[in-house]
Structure formats: C-alpha cells, structure tokens
C-alpha positions as CSV (number, residue, x, y, z in Angstrom):
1,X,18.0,20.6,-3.9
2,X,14.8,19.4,-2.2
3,X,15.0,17.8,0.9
4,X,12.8,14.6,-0.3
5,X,14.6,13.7,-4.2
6,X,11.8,11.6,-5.5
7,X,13.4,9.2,-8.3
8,X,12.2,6.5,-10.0
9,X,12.2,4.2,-6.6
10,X,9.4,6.3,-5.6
11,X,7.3,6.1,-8.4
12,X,5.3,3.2,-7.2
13,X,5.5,4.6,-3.6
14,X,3.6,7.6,-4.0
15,X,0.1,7.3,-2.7
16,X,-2.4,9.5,-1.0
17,X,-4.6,9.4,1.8
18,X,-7.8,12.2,2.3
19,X,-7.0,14.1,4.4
20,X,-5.9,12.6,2.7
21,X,-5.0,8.7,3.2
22,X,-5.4,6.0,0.8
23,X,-7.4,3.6,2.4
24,X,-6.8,0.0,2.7
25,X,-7.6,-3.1,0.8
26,X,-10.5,-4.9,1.5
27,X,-12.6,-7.9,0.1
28,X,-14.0,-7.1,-3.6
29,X,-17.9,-6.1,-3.8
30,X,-17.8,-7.1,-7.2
31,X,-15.9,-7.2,-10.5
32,X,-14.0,-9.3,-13.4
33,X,-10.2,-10.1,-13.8
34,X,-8.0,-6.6,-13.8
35,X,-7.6,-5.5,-17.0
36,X,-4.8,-6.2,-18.9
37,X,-1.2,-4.0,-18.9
38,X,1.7,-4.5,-20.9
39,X,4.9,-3.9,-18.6
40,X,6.2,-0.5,-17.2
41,X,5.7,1.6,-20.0
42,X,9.0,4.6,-20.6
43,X,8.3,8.2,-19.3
44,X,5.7,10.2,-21.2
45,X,6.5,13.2,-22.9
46,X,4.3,15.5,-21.4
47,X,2.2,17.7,-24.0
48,X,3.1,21.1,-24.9
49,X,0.8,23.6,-23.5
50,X,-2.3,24.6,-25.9
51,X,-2.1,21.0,-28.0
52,X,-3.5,18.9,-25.7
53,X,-6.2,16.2,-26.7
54,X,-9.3,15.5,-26.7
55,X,-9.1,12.9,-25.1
56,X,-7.8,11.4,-21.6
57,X,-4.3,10.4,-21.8
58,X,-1.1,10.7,-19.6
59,X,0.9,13.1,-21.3
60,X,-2.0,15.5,-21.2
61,X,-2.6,14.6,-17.3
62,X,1.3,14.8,-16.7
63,X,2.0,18.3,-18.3
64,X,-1.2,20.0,-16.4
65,X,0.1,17.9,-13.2
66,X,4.0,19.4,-14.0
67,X,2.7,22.9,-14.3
68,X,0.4,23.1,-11.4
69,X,2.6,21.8,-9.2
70,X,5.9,24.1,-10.5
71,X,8.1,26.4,-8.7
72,X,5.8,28.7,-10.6
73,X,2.5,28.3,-8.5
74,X,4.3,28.9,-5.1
75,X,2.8,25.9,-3.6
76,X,-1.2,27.5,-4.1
77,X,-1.5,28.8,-1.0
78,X,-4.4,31.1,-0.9
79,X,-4.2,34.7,-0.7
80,X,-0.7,35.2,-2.2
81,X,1.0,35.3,-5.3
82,X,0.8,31.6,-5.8
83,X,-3.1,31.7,-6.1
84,X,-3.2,34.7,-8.4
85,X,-1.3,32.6,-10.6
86,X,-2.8,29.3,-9.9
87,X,-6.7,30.8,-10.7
88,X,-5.5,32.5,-13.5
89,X,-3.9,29.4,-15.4
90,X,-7.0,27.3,-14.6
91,X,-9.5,29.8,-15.9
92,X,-7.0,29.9,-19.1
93,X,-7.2,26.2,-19.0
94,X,-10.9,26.4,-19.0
95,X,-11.4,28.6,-21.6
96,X,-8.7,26.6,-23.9
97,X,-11.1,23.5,-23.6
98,X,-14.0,25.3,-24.2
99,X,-15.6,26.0,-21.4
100,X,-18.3,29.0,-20.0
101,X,-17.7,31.3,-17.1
102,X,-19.5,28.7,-14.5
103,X,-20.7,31.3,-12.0
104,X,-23.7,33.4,-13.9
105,X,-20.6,35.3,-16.4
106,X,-17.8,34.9,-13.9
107,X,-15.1,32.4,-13.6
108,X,-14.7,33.0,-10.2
109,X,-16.7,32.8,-7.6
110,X,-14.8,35.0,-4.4
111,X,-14.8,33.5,-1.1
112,X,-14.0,35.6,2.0
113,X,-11.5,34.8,4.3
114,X,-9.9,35.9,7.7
115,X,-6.2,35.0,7.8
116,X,-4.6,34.3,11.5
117,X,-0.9,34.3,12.5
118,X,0.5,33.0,15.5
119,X,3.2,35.6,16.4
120,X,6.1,34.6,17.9
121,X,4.9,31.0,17.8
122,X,8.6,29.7,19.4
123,X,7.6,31.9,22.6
124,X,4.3,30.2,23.1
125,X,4.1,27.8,26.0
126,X,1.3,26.0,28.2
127,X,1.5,26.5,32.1
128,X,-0.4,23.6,33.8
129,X,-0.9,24.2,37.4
130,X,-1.4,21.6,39.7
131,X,-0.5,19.8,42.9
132,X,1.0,22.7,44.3
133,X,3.2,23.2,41.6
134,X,3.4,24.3,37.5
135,X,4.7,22.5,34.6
136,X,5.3,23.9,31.1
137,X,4.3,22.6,28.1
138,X,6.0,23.9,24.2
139,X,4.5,25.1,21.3
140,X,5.9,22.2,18.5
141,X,7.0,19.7,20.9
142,X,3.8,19.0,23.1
143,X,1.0,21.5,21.5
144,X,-0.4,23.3,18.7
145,X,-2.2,25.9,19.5
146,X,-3.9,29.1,17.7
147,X,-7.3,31.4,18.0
148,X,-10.5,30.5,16.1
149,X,-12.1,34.0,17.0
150,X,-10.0,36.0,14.8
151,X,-9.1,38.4,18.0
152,X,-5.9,39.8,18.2
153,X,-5.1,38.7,21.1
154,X,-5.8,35.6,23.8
155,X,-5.7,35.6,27.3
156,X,-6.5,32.9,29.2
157,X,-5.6,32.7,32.8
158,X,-6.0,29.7,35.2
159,X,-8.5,28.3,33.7
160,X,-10.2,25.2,34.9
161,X,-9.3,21.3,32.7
162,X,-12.0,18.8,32.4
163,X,-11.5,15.9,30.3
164,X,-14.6,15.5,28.5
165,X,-13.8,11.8,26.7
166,X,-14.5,12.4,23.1
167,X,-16.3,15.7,23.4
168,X,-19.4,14.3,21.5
169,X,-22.9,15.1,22.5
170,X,-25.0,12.9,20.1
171,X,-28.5,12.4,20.7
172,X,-29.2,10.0,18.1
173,X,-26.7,7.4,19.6
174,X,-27.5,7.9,23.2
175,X,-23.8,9.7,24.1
176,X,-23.5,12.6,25.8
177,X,-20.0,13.6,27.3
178,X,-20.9,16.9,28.5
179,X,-23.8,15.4,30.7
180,X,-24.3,17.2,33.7
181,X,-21.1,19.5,32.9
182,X,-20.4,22.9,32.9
183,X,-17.9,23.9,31.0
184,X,-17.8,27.8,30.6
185,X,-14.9,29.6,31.1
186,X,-13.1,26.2,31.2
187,X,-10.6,24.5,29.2
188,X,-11.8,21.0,27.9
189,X,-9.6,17.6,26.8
190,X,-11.2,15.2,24.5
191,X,-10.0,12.2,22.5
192,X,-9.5,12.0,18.8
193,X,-11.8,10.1,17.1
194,X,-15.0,8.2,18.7
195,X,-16.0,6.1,21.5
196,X,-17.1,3.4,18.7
197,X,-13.3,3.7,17.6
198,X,-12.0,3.7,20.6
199,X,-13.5,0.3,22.5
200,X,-13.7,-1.3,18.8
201,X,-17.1,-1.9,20.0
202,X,-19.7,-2.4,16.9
203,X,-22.6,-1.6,19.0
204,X,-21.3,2.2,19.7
205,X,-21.9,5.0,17.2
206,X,-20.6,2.8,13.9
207,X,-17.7,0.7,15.5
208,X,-14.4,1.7,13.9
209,X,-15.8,4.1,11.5
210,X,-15.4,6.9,12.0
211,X,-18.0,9.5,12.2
212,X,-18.3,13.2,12.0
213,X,-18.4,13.1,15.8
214,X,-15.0,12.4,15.4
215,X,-13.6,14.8,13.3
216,X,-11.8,17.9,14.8
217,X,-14.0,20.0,13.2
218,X,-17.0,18.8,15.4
219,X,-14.9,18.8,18.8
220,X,-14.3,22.2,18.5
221,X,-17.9,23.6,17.2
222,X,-19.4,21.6,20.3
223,X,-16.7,23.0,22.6
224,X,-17.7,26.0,21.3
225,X,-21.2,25.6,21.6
226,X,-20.9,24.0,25.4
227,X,-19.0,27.2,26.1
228,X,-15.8,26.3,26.4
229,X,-12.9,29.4,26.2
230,X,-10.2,26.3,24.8
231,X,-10.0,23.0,23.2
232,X,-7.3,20.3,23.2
233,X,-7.2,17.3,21.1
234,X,-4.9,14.7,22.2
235,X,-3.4,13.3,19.4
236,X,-2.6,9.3,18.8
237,X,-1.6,8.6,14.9
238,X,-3.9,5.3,14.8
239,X,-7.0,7.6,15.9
240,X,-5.9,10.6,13.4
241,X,-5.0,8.5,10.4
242,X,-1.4,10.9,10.9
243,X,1.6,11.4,12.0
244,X,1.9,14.3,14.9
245,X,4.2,16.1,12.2
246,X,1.1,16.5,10.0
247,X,-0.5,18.3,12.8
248,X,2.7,20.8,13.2
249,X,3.0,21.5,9.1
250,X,-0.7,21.9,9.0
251,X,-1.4,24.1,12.2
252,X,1.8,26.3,12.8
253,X,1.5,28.5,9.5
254,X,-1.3,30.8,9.0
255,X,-4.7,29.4,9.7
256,X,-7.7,30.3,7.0
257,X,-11.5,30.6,8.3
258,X,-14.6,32.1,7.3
259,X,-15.4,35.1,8.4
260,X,-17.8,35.4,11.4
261,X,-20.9,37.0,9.1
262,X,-20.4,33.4,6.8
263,X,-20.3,31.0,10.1
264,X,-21.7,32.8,12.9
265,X,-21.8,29.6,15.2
266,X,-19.5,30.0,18.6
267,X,-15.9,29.7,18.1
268,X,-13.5,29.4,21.2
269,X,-10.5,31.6,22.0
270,X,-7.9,28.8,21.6
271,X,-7.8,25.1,19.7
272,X,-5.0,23.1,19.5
273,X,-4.1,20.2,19.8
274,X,-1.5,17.5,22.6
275,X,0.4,15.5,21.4
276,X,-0.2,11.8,23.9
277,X,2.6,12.0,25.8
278,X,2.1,15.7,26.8
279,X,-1.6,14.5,27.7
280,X,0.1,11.8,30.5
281,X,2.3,14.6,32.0
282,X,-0.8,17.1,32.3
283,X,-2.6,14.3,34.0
284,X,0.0,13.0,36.4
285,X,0.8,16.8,37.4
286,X,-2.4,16.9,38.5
287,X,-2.5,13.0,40.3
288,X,-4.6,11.5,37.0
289,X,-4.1,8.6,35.2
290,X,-4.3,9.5,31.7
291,X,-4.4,6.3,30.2
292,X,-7.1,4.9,32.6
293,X,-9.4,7.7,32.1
294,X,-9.1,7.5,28.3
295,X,-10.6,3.9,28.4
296,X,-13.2,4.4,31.0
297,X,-14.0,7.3,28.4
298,X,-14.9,4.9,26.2
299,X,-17.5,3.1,27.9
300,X,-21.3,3.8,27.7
301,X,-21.8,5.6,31.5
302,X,-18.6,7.8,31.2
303,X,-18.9,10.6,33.5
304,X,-16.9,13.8,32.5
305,X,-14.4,15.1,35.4
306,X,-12.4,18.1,36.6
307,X,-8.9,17.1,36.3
308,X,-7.9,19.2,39.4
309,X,-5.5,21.3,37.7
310,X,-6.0,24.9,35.3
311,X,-4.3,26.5,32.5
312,X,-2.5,29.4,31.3
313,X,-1.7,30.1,28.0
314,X,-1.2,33.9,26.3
315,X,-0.5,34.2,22.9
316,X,-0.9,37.2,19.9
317,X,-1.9,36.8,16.5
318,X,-2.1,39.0,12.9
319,X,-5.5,39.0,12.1
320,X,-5.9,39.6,8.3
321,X,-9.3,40.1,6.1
322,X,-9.0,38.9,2.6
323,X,-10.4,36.8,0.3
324,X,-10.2,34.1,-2.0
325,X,-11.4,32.3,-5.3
326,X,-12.9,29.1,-6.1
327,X,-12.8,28.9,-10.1
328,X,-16.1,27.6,-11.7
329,X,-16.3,26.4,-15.5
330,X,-19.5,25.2,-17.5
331,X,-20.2,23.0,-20.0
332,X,-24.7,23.7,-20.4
333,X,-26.6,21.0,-21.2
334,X,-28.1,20.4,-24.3
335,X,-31.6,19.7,-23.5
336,X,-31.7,19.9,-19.5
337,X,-29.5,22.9,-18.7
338,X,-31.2,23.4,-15.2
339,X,-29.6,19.9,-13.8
340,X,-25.7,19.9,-12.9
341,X,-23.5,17.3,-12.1
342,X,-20.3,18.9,-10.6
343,X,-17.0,18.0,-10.8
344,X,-14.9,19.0,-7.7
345,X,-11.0,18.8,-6.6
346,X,-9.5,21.6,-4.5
347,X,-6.2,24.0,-6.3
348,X,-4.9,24.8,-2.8
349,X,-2.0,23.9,-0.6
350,X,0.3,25.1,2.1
351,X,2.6,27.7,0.0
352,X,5.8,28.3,1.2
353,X,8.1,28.6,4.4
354,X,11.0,30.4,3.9
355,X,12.1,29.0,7.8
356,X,12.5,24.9,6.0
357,X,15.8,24.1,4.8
358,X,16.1,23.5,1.5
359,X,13.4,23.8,-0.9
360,X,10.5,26.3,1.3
361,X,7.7,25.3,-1.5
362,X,4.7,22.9,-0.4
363,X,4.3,21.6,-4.0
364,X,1.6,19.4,-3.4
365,X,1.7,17.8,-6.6
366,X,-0.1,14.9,-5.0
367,X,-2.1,17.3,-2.9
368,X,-4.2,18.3,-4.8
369,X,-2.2,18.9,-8.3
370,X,-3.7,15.9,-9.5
371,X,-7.4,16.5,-8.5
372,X,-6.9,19.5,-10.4
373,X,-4.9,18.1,-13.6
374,X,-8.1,15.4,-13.5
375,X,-10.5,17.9,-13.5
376,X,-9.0,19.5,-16.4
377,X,-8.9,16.3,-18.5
378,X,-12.7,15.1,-17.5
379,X,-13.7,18.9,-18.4
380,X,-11.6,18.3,-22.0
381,X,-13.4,14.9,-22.6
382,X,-16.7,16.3,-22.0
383,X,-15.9,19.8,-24.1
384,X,-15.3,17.3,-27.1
385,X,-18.3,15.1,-26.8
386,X,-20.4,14.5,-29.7
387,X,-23.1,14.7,-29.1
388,X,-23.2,17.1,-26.0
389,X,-24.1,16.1,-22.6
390,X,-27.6,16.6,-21.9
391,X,-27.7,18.1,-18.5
392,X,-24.9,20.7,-17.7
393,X,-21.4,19.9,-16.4
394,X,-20.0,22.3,-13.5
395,X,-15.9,22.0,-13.1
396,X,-15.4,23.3,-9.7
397,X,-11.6,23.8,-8.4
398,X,-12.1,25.1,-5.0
399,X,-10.1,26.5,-2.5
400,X,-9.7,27.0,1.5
401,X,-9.6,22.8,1.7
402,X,-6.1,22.8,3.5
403,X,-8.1,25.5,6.1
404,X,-11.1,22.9,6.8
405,X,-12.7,22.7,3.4
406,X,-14.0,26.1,3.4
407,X,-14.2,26.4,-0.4
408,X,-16.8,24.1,-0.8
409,X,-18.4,25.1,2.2
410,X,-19.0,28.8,1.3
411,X,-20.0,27.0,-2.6
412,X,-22.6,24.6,-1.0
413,X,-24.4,27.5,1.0
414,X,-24.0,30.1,-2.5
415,X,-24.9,27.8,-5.0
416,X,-24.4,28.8,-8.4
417,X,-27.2,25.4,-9.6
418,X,-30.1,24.8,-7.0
419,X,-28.7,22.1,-5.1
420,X,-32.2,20.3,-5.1
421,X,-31.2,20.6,-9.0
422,X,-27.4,19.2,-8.2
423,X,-28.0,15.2,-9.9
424,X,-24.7,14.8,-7.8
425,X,-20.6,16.1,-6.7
426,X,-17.9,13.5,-8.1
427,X,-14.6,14.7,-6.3
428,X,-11.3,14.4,-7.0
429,X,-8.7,14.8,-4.2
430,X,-5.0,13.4,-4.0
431,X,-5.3,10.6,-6.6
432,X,-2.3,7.9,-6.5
433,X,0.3,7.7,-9.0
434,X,1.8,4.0,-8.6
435,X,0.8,2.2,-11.8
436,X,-2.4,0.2,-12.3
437,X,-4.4,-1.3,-9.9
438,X,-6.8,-4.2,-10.2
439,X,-9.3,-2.4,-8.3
440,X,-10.9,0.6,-7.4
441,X,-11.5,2.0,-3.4
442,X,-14.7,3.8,-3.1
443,X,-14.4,6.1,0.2
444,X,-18.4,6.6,-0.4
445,X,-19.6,3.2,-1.3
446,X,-22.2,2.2,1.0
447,X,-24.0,5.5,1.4
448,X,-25.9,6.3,-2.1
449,X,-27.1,4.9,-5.2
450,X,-24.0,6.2,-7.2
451,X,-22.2,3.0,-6.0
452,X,-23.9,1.5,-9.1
453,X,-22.5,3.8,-11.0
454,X,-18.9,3.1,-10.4
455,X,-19.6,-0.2,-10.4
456,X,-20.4,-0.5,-13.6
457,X,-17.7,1.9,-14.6
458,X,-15.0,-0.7,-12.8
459,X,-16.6,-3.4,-14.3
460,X,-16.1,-1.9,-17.8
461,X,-12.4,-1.6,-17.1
462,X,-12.1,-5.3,-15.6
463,X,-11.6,-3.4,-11.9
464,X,-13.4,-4.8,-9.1
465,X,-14.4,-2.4,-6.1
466,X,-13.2,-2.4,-2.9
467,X,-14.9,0.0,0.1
468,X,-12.3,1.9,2.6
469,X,-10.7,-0.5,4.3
470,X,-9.6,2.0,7.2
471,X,-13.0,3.7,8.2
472,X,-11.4,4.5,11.4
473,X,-9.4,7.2,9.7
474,X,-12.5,9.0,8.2
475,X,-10.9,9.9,5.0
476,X,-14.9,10.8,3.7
477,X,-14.7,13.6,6.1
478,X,-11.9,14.7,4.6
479,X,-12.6,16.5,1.5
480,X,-15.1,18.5,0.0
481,X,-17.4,16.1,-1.2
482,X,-18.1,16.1,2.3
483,X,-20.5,19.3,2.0
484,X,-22.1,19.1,-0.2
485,X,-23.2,15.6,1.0
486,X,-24.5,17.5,4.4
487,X,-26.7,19.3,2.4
488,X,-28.1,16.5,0.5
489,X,-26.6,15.8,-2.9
490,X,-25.1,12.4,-3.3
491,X,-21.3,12.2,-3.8
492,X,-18.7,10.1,-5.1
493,X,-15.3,10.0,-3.6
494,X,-12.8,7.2,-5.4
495,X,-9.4,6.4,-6.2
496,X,-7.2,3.1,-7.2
497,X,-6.9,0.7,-4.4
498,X,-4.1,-0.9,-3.1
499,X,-4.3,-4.4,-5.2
500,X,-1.6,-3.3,-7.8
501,X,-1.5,-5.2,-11.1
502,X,2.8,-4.9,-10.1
503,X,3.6,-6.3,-7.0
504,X,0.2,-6.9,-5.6
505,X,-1.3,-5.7,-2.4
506,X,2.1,-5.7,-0.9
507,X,3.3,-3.1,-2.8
508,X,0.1,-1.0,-2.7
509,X,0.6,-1.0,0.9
510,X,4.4,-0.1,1.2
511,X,3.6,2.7,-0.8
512,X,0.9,3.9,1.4
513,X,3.1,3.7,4.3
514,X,5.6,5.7,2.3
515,X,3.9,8.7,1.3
516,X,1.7,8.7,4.7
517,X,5.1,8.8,6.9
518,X,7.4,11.1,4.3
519,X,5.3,13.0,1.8
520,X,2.0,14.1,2.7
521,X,1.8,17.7,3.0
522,X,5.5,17.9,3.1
523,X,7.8,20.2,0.5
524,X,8.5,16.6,-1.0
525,X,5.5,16.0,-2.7
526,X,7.0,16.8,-6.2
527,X,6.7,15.8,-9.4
528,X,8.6,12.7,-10.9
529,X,8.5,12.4,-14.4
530,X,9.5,8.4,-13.6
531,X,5.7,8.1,-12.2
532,X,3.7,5.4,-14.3
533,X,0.5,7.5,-15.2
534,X,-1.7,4.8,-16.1
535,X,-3.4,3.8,-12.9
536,X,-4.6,7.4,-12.5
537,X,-5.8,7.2,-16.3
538,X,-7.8,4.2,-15.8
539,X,-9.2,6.3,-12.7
540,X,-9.7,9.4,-14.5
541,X,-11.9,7.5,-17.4
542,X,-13.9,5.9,-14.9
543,X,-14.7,9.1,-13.0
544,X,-15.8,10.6,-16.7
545,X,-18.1,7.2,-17.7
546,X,-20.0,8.1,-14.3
547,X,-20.6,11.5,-15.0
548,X,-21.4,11.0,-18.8
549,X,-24.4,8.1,-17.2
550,X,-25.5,11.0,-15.3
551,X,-25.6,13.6,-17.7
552,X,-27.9,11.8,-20.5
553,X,-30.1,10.2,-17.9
554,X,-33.6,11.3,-16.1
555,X,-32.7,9.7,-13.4
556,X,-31.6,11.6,-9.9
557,X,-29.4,9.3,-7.6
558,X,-30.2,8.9,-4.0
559,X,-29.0,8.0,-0.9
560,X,-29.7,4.6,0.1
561,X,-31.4,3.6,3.1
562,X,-29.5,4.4,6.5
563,X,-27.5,6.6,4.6
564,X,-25.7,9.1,7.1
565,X,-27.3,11.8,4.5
566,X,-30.7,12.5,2.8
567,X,-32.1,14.8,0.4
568,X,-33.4,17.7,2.0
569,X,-35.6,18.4,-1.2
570,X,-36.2,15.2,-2.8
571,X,-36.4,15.6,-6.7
572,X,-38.1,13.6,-8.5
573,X,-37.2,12.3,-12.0
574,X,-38.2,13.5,-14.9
C-alpha cells in the first residue's frame, strides 16, 4: 500500500509548483469570462495503447500520464532500469505519432553524467568548534551535505566560517558580499534567496522576486569561484519556496552532475545545505547572533565577517561515470525547415529507495509525468495537422532536471537547431490536475514578446492571465526553460492558475498547500484515476495554439525591453 492513498478527495488537491510550485493568484492582465464547464464530469476511460487520437483529449493524456508514471518506469530515475524503459517507450511513442529521429538520425541525444554517493550518509556529522569548546551537527536533522568535485573522498579540517549574507557578487546591482573577503580554504554561510527578498525592499536587486542570484545554483558557482572549499545554505521554507523535507528527499540520494570536461567552472569539495535552527546553534557556539546578522545582511553596506568558529566535516562518496539520454523527436517544416520551435518537459525523477516504508517508487506522476504525457499529445496534434506546420517542431523530453536541469543544459550548449534559428522553447513541467480554472499563470509573462501569444491563446478559451504571484519563490529558475532563456531564445513557461471554475481561489489555494506540504517529490505523487483532466486539457490546447502561431508565422519573438535575457544573435524576420 503507498504511504500517501490519493482518492477522489485529492483530486482537486493536487497541484504543482517548479521546482516546482504553483504560483499564486494575482490580479488578471487581461481576458473574458472563464469558459463555460458542465459539472464534474465521471472518470475517463483511459485509451488503449496504439489507438490514441488525433486530437487532444483526456483519455489520451490520462493513459500516457498512467503509463509513465507505473510501477513499470521505476520512478525514471536516470541511469537505471527505469530510464532504459522510460526512453524506450517515449521514442515508441514518437514514432507511433509520426515523428522523425530529432537529433540528425537519432532519437537520442546522450548526455554524460558523473553519479555521486554519500557513503554511509547516517555516520556523517559537522563538528563546529568554537568558544573553547565543539558541537556536532547531523546529517538529516541539521544538514545536507555531499561533494560537487566528484572526488572520492572529502577532508576538510578546521576550516575557517564566514557568513557571507547572500553570497552574491553582482555588479550590475551594486552588491558585493565577498567585498574585501578572502575566502580560500574557508567554509562560507550565506542566505537563501536575495537581499531584495529578504528586506522586501523594491529598490534592491527586484524586490521579492527572486533572481538567479538567489538560486542555489549560483551560491555555490560563486563560492566556488571566490575559492571557497564548502558551502552552506541555510534554509527557511518562505525563502526556498519548500519545506526542509524537500531538501533531505532531493539531496540524500545520489547526486547527478556533468562531468568536469562539460562544466569546467570551480566546484567546491562540499555543498549542503542548514537547516535555520542549526544556523542559530553554529552562531551562538561561536558568541553570534544569527538572527541579527541575517538582517544586517540585508542592508546595502553589509560587511562579510569571520564567525570565530571552524569546521570539520569528513565524508566518502561512490563516484560513478555514466551517462544519460534526453529523447528528441521531429516534425520538419514544410517550407522553413531550418526554424524550430521546441517543445520541452523533463521524463526524469527520483527512482526508488528501497530504505522508505511502504511503496520505495518516486512516481512523479505530477513531476514530470504530465510534462511528458503533454508533450506527447501537442506532438500528436501537430503530426495530424493538415496542412503541416511550416517551420519544424522539435519534441524534446529531457533528462538530469531533478540533478539541476542538466538535460537542457548539456541540449542548449549541443544544439541539434542553431539556437539563433530556435523561434522559441514552450516548456512543460509539473502541470495541475484540479479541474478547470478560469485563468491561466504565466511564470514568464513580463520578460518576452510570447506573452502575446498566450494571451491570445487564453483569450480564445475565455481564460484571463495572471503573472506568478509568488516571485519570491523563483519557480522560472526552476526548470529548463531556464536555459535555454540564458542563451537567448525566448520561452514560455505556464500552467492553470489558482482561480478554479469549482470552489474559486480558495480551493486553488488549499490545493497548493496540499501538494506543496505532502506530495511534491514524495513516493505519493501517484496516479488517481478520480483526477478531473479537463483543466490540464484546456492547458494543453493553449500551449499547442501558441506553437501552431509560431510555426506558420515570419515572425521571431523577442524579449521585451528590461528583459533579464536578450538575444545573443538577433534574427531578423523573414
């Protein structure tokens, strides 16, 4: 029995975040009445495999959705059995529909990997020394820890803690936390999220949302980069956008990362991450007010500072070369082949843990099934079209997302289409299954021209749009569309909001709560075939009017001015 048994009082609960968040509700942009929909329909019959249609519909979504998130699959965690299987049914799938090999003949495109195991991750521990004294801190309970060199082995003995505030250096908003600091050889402490965050002050880096200064990812590159031999996030769930179990289901199993000859930037000997609490009982070992210096940290004239205490930490890992596949299929262009608009959604999750009680599979049916059962549906629509799209249609399912979208990352820099020739990347990750909703919550809206797009596609369905309500959270940063927006292409990242044509806003937001606090990346996040599919349709064929615009047009989107991206190439239109 699994731990978590989704029924039908779920169904309208189940809603995901960006990382995997939904975000909040917000004020319309723009938009008529919702669309109507009769009541709660019965359960679909999901289609039997090899007669689905040719067009979007929820029994087609709901048996892909079923399959890909099965006992079967494993829970698609890269490198085992479960991705053999899951890239082998999605090339099948692509081929069913009608699809080419998407990478120059190949369906897959491989992308190499270095697996890392903690060893003996229960015997791990922190010793803080300080005051004349030493205080351990556990592996679980107050840290996360692991290597990001893919060595062996760490060793790090008393080495000197600095709390470096947010760990940003960014010259374009005047902040610099590792002013005047040297920090090699040491162990440094920063903050989750930004200073803009963190004093809800609009004048500092972009108020509450969040940037990619604030993203994990950063703090440990420019830890890295400042020299740094560890780095320790101190975790706060408002900051994060999740709960500290999030941290321990998505850190404490292997950890995925390119291999040094793909990302050649520094990387340190240890990352991890404290949970708050542990943060306050470093700092008072050492005679430090924690929470003081975490709001003088975020004030313009912060001043890093030695904490007056050092630490120890030893730990062994499994290092593990491999690789892995991201699955391409093509649909060419009738008359402009050369131009792509890609469709993206990740096929990987977390596997299984054979230490969880009760069911060990990370289904992620949520995460990312349905990015993936989406993807399949758009490609079908598109396969059938008559006539043809006029520029070509790439189907990407990528992998490594769970491990810090490294899929996308590794497709972005080994493009298969120019990306001066990429018209744009509309991704699909974690969308909601709770029933219609009046609008539709555009993670991206704000940054490129493609707003009008979706706009129009909303409007068409009587949706109005909403923009993330919970910037602080940084769900954009989140998921591959992220990538390929760093190297110029314009992206669209959307899913239903929260205003649900049943129950309202209120609803929409109990079910956020929900799945934030008991199913994301959990074993529980299963399939229900009580879920009301029609919210995620409407989605699905709004997604597929944007890329069908795109596809018979000359036109190539941009970002719009003060965009946090450009185009490093600008094209111009035909």
């Amino acid at each position: 029995m699994r731990p978590f048994a989704l029924r039908s009082t779920l169904s309208a609960s189940l809603i995901l975040l960006l990382a995997a968040c939904q975000p909040q509700e917000s004020a319309p942009i723009a938009g008529s009445s919702a669309p109507a929909h009769p009541a709660k329909p019965a359960p679909v019959v999901p289609t039997a495999d090899g007669h689905y249609s040719a067009d979007i519909t929820a029994e087609d979504f709901a048996a892909r959705l079923k399959k890909v998130s099965s006992d079967e699959f494993e829970g698609r965690k890269p490198g085992t059995q479960g991705e053999r299987t899951t890239t082998a049914w999605i090339k099948d799938q692509f081929a069913q529909i009608g699809l080419k090999p998407g990478n120059r003949g190949d369906w897959g495109q491989t992308v190499p990997m270095v697996e890392t195991t903690l060893l003996d991750p229960d015997q791990v521990s922190a010793t803080i020394k300080a005051g004349g004294g030493t205080e351990t801190f556990a592996y679980r309970k107050d840290m996360i820890v692991g290597s990001l060199t893919a060595s062996p082995a760490a060793d790090i003995k008393e080495s000197d803690i600095v709390f470096a505030g947010y760990g940003v250096d960014a010259p374009e908003y005047q902040w610099n936390d590792y002013a005047g600091l040297d920090v090699k050889g040491k162990t440094v402490i920063v903050l989750i999220n930004d200073p803009g965050w963190g004093n809800h002050d609009d004048t500092l880096f972009k108020g509450r949302a969040l940037t990619y200064y604030g993203r994990w990812t950063y703090k440990y590159e420019e830890a890295a980069r400042k020299g740094a031999v560890a780095c320790l996030i101190v975790h706060e769930t408002p900051g994060a956008g999740y709960p500290w179990d999030v941290v321990v289901n998505s850190w404490s199993g292997p950890q995925d990362s390119l291999p040094p000859s793909e990302d050649p930037a520094p990387r340190l000997s240890a990352a991890g991450w404290l949970t708050t609490e542990a943060a306050q009982r470093l700092f008072a070992k050492a005679g430090r007010n924690f929470d003081e210096l975490k709001k003088s940290a975020d004030l313009r004239g912060f001043k890093s500072t030695e904490v007056g205490a050092t630490l120890s930490l030893g730990f062994k890992s499994r290092i593990e070369h491999s690789s892995s596949e991201n699955v391409l299929g093509l649909l060419p262009g009738s008359t402009r082949p050369e131009e792509v608009i890609v469709y993206s959604a990740h096929w990987d999750h977390f596997g299984r843990d054979p230490n969880l009680k009760g069911d060990p599979i990370y289904h992620g049916a949520i995460d990312n099934g349905t990015g993936i059962a989406g993807l399949l549906e758009i490609a079908e629509a598109f396969a059938h079209q008559n006539p043809p799209p006029q520029r070509s249609i790439l189907f990407l399912a990528d992998t490594l997302e769970e491990a810090g979208l490294l899929g996308s990352r590794y497709y972005v820099t080994h493009p298969v289409f120019p990306l001066d020739k990429t018209v744009a990347d509309i991704n699909m990750d974690a969308l909601p299954i709770m029933g219609p909703a009046k609008d539709i919550a555009v993670i991206s809206w704000g940054q490129s021209q493609l707003d009008d797009y979706i706009q129009q596609a909303a409007t068409t369905e009587g949706r109005t749009i909403v923009p993330d309500d919970a910037p602080e959270k940084g769900f954009f940063f989140r998921s591959d569309q992220l990538n390929f927006a760093r190297l110029g292409v314009p992206v669209l990242y959307a899913r239903s909001g929260l205003n649900l044509v049943d129950g309202g806003e209120e609803a929409g937001r109990k079910a956020y709560a929900d799945y934030t606090a008991n199913h994301y990346h959990k074993p529980s996040d299963v399939y229900d075939p009580n879920w009301d599919f029609r919210g995620v349709i409407d989605d699905l064929k709004a997604f597929h009017a944007v890329g069908r615009k795109l596809a018979d047009e000359t036109r190539f989107p941009d970002w719009k001015a003060g965009a946090d991206f450009h185009r490093t190439q600008p094209v111009a239109s035909k």
